[in-house]
C-alpha positions, 0 to 999 in steps of 0.5 A: 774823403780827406779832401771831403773832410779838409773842405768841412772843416775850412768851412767851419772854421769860415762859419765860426768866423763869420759868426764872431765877425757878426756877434752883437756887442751889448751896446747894440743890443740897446737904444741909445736914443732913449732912457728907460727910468725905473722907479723903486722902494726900498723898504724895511728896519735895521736888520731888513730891507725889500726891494720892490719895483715902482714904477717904469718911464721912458724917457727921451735921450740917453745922457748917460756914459757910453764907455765902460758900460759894463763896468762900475767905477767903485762898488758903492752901497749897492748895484744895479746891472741890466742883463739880456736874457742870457745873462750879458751884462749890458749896463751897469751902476753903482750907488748909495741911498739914504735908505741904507744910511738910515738903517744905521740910526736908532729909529730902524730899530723900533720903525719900519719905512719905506724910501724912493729910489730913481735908477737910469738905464739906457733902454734896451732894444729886446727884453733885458732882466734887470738885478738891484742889490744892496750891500751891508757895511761887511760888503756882503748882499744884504738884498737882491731883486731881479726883474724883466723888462719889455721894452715894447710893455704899454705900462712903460709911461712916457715922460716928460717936463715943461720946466724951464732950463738952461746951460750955463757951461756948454762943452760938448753934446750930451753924449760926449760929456758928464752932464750935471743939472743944478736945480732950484729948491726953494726959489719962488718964480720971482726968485729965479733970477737969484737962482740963476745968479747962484748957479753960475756961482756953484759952477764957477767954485766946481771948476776952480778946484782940481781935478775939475778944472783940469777936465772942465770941457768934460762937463755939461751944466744945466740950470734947471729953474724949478720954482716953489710956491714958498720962499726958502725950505724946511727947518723941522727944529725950528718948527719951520715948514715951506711948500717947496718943488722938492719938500726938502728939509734940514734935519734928516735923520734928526742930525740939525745940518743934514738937508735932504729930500726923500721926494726922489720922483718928483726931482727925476719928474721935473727932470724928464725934459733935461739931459742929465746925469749927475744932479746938484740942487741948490737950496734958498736959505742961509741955514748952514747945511747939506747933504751929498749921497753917491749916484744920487744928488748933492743938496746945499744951501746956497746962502749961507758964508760956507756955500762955496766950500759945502757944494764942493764938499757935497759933490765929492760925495754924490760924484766922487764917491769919496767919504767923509772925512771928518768925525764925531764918535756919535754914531749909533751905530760904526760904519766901518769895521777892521777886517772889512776894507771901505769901498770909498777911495779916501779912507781905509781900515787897512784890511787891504790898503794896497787896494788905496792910496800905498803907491802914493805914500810919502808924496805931497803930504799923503800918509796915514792919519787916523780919523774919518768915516765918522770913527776917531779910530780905526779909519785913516785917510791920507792927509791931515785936511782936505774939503772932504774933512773941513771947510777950511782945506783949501781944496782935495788932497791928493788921494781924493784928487785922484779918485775924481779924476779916475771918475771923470776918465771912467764917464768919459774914456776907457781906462784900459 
């Protein structure tokens, strides 16, 4: 009996064995030939929010990361985390949206709308529950919405795009770099070769500042030349209103320098033929403006002096995921509170600076200087400037250095 019983459980253990040997990671449980693009709404007021699934699209290749698939870099406005059905995280994204900061303005009080909102996952090989959840500005889940996707559902529609495109910075594949798309806004078909010309521009500043420069062969750039039926893009205060590929326009939020579109899923549309991560759209005009939202797009003008110094600006925010540095005590409503640390990496309440830049204090410049996040008070950042404050820093402090470059690791390596 004993002889029985040693001979069982050698056999157990064999099975156990064999069944780890065999276990499937979460990257096999996805089809990293295609990208599974879903379309969302996010609605409501200042003191609610719905999310509410759109539409889904197919998409061919994947140019997203494939390490830390399961991770997020930094917890951002919200997530999203794609699941097999028994509950392992397969993929997972954080970001912020233009819906989240409008629920801080006074027209939330008194107005109910809606925003598009465009999310890429790596589509999975058997059917997955997807989790979108938005947070409010005391990190506490302010909406959550989960649901099934079938990859072999009919309704999923194929897409794809016959714009035109190009690299101009070519480092690698698609699926060993950070590729970022810069589009044309308000370039009409006669006007590409401006674009273009403007392209290489944007790219040639990106890759002067550190850390970028120090990680250029990270980096894939496509021009994407999407042209408008009109010349330059909208000005609302000027009253001036331009047929654009993107209908973007100044003035967002009623703030005269913020250029933004809502028109999310006629950008991702126009983009369905062009491998791509990370987007930077470039706008026709001398209008001094921008805007930069992370996990989403920066959008700059291209013509105006301050060109180079914004788009750098614009992508910390929408790649980095830094903050604003700078402030002006006019918000309608306070970002940021003592008792709740800021997510962004650059600036801090001290609710837990140990979890920021404390390791670093004393060296090159880096401290604790009050003002940022929009708040004279109550929010520190770590140097007296930076290209996240002003136009005139000559490039990032430090701390803000440190947080691209453990970005640009987490899309390309472990960090572990």
């Amino acid at each position: 009996m004993h002889s029985v019983m040693k001979r069982f459980c050698i056999l157990v253990s064999l099975l156990l064995a064999a069944g780890t040997l065999f276990a499937q990671s979460p990257s096999d449980k996805l089809d990293l030939s295609r990208t599974l693009r879903v379309d969302y709404i996010f609605t409501g007021t200042d003191k609610t929010c719905d999310i509410s699934v759109d539409e889904l699209r197919s998409l061919s290749g994947w140019a997203g990361r494939r390490v830390n698939m399961q991770e997020v870099p930094v917890m951002g406005n919200g997530a999203a985390f794609m699941r097999d059905t028994s509950g392992q995280v397969l993929y997972a994204t954080s970001f912020s949206t233009l819906f989240q900061e409008w629920q801080a303005t006074e027209e939330a009080t008194r107005l109910r709308k809606s925003f598009e909102n465009v999310f890429l996952f790596p589509m999975p090989a058997e059917p997955v529950d997807i989790t979108v959840e938005l947070y409010d500005f005391f990190n506490n889940v302010a909406a959550t919405y989960t649901h099934r996707v079938q990859p072999s559902d009919i309704l999923i529609r194929p897409a794809s795009s016959k714009v035109e495109y190009k690299y101009i910075g070519e480092s690698g594949s698609p699926e060993e770099r950070i590729d970022v798309a810069i589009v044309a806004e308000g370039y009409t078909e006669q006007e590409m070769d401006v674009f273009y010309a403007d392209a290489q521009s944007a790219v040639e500043v990106l890759l002067s500042h550190s850390p970028f420069k120090d990680y250029a062969d990270k980096f894939n750039f496509i021009a994407v030349a999407l042209p408008s039926k009109d010349s330059g893009v909208s000005i609302p205060k000027q009253g001036l209103w331009k047929n654009t590929a993107l209908s973007s326009n100044f003035d967002t939020f009623y703030m005269d320098r913020y250029l933004t579109t809502l028109r999310l899923r006629d950008l991702h549309d126009e983009l369905a033929g062009v491998p791509y991560e990370h987007i930077v759209i470039l706008a026709n005009t001398d209008n001094y403006g921008g805007g930069g939202i992370y996990n989403s797009y920066t959008l700059t003008t291209a013509h105006n002096k301050w060109f180079k110094e914004v788009v750098v600006h614009e992508f910390g925010h929408s790649f980095g995921a830094l903050a604003d540095e700078y402030y002006y005590d006019d918000m309608f409503v306070e970002y940021y509170y003592p008792n709740v640390e800021p997510w962004e990496r650059n600036i801090t309440t001290k609710a837990d600076f140990s979890s920021k830049w404390e390791k670093m204090m004393g060296k090159n410049g880096v401290g604790l200087v009050e003002g940022g996040g929009y708040q004279s008070k109550g929010v520190w950042r770590a140097c007296e400037d930076c290209r996240m404050k002003s136009n005139k820093a000559p490039d990032f402090c430090p701390v803000c250095q440190k947080a691209i470059e453990d970005m640009i690791l987490f899309y390309t390596k472990s960090l572990k």
